[in-house]
C-alpha positions, -999 to +999 in steps of 0.1 A: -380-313+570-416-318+556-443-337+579-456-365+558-489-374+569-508-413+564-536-428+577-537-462+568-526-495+587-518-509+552-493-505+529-457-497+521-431-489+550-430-456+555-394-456+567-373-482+547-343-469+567-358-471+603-378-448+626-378-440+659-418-436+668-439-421+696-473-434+701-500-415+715-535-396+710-517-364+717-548-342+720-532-308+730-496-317+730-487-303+761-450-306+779-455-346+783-460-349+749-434-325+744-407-341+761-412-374+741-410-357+709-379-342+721-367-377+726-385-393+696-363-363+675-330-361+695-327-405+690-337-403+653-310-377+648-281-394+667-291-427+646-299-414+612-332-428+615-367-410+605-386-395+638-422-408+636-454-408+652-486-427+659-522-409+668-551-414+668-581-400+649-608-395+659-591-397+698-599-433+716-620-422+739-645-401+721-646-427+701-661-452+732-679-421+750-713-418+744-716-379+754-693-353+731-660-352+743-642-322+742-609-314+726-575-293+730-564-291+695-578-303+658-562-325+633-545-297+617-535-282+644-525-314+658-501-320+626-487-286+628-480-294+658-461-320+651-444-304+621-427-281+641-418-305+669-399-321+642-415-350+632-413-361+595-436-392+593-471-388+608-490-422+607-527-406+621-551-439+621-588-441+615-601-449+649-627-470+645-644-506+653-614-524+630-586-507+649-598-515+681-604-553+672-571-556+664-545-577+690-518-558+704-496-583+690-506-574+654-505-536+660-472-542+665-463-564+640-486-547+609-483-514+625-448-507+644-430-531+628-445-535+587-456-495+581-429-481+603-398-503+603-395-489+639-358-495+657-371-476+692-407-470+703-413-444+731-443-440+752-464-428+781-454-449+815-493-454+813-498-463+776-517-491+770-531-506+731-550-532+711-579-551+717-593-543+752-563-524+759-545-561+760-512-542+750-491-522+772-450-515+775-444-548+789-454-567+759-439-541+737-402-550+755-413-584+749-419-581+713-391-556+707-368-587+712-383-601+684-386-578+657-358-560+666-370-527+683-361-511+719-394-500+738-388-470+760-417-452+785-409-414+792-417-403+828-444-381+835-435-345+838-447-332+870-458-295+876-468-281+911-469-315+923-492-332+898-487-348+865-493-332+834-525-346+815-552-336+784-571-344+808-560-320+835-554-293+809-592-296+799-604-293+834-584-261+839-597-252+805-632-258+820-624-239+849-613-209+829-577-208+847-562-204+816-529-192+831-525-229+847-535-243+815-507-220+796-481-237+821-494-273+812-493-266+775-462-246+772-483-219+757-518-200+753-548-223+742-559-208+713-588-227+692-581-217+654-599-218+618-612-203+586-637-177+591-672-182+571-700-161+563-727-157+589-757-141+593-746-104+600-764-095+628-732-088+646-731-060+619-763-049+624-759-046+662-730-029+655-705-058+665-694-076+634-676-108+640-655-134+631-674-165+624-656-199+633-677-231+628-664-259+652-685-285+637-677-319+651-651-307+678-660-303+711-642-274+729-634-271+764-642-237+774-680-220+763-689-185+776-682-148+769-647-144+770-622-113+765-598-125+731-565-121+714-571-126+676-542-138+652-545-134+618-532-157+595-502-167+605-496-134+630-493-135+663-527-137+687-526-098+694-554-084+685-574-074+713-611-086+710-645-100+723-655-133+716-687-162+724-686-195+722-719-214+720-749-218+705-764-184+704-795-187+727-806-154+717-810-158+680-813-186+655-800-215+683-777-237+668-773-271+669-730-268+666-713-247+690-700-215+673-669-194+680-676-157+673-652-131+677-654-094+671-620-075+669-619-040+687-615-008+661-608-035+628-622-023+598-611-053+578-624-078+557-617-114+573-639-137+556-619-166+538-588-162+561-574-183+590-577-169+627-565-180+659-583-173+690-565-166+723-586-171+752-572-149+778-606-144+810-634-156+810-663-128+811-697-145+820-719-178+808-740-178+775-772-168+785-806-159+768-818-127+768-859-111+760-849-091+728-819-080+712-820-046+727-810-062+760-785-084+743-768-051+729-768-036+762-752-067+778-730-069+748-716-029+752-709-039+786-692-071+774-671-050+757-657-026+786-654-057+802-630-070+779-614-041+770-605-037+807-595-072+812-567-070+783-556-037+799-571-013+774-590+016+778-627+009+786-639+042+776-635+036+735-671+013+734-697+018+709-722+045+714 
């Protein structure tokens, strides 16, 4: 089943024959969001309908923040996210100051009802939508008996005694307890994407990397961290080094920058899609007086790593 992605609140239905939709920002798409797109997929199957979902883009509430908020996952990762989950219409809205003046009564009726032809709806217990968050699952139970949809709100899903959140996951993120942060999402956090041409002074200091421009997404976690690097579509097993930040050292940037430098790779990388595993956290960013010190920190970065993924800290660069 092929994902079908839209973005606009107008136009055709996107399921003549019914959907079943989820609604959500699902930034991460950790076990809560799992478990309704579980349900979202299992009901569309048992009624021959199409399993659909609503997000968000850019999320809500970096849209109202006025400091950077940070993210779990991109828009592509986001769909292929959703892809695999399942999911074969993927209705991702422009977030901006037109959405939000919109009534919770006509996001359902232009939205849930006109675009998706929706026959069940499935939320968060918590969800709330439309103009000044008016909407919430009372009014879509209320407005289900009218148009001829059932509203459902999935539980939270609880682990060690607290409910699973983006929210929570970006703190542990933060925290660098990226084990906890594995149990909330169901898997490693890995931040992904195409790597570009850089400066080269990696090469010259002897660690060439991987260059990953974030551009306008905020990331969680920023530091000197010991890596597992996927290539392509491989696995994240290639034991590595990586920064994220805004190089203090040399030629600040204005965007944070994800930087990773595989162990003993001799390959070329440039054009090709990576996925970076973040697996300890090593030290802050920090500025150092010339780049002979930053070498000498980054040789020691690297037994650091090395040792942290359980490999042998003696192979470093002379």
């Amino acid at each position: 089943m092929t994902l079908r992605l839209h973005r606009d609140v107008d136009g055709p239905s996107l399921a003549p024959e019914g959907s079943v939709v989820a609604i959500g920002a699902f930034d991460g798409l950790h076990l809560g969001h799992q478990a309704i797109l579980a349900e979202v997929r299992r009901r569309a199957a048992e009624r021959g309908l199409a399993p659909a979902v609503i997000t968000f883009e850019p999320l809500p509430r970096a849209f109202f923040s006025a400091e950077p908020v940070p993210r779990l996952s991109g828009v592509r990762e986001k769909a292929e996210g959703m892809s695999a989950a399942g999911i074969r219409e993927l209705l991702s809205l422009r977030f901006d100051t037109s959405l939000t003046q919109m009534s919770a009564e006509n996001f359902v009726r232009q939205v849930i009802v006109a675009r998706l032809a929706a026959r069940e709806v499935w939320v968060g217990e918590d969800f709330r939508f439309g103009h000044r968050r008016a909407g919430d699952f009372a009014l879509l139970q209320r407005m289900g008996v009218e148009y001829g949809f059932t509203a459902h709100a999935v539980s939270a899903v609880i682990v060690d005694g607290e409910r699973v959140s983006s929210s929570r996951v970006r703190t542990l993120l933060a925290e660098s307890r990226f084990a906890d942060a594995t149990t909330l999402l169901g898997r490693p956090f890995v931040i992904d994407g195409h790597v570009e041409h850089g400066q080269q002074l990696g090469r010259t200091l002897g660690y060439p990397t991987a260059n990953v421009h974030l551009r306008e997404r905020v990331s969680p976690v920023r530091g000197i961290f010991a890596v597992r690097i996927g290539i392509g579509d491989g696995p994240c097993s290639w034991p590595g080094v990586a920064s994220l930040g805004v190089r203090p050292t040399v030629n600040e940037v204005s965007e944070p920058l994800l930087e990773a430098h595989l162990f003993d790779f001799s390959g070329d990388l440039y054009g090709q899609r990576i996925g970076v595993e973040f697996v300890r956290k090593l030290r802050d960013e920090e500025k150092f007086a010339d780049l002979d010190a930053l070498t000498t920190q980054m040789r020691q970065d690297e037994i650091d790593a090395r040792q942290a993924l359980g490999m042998n800290p003696i192979l470093v660069n002379a």
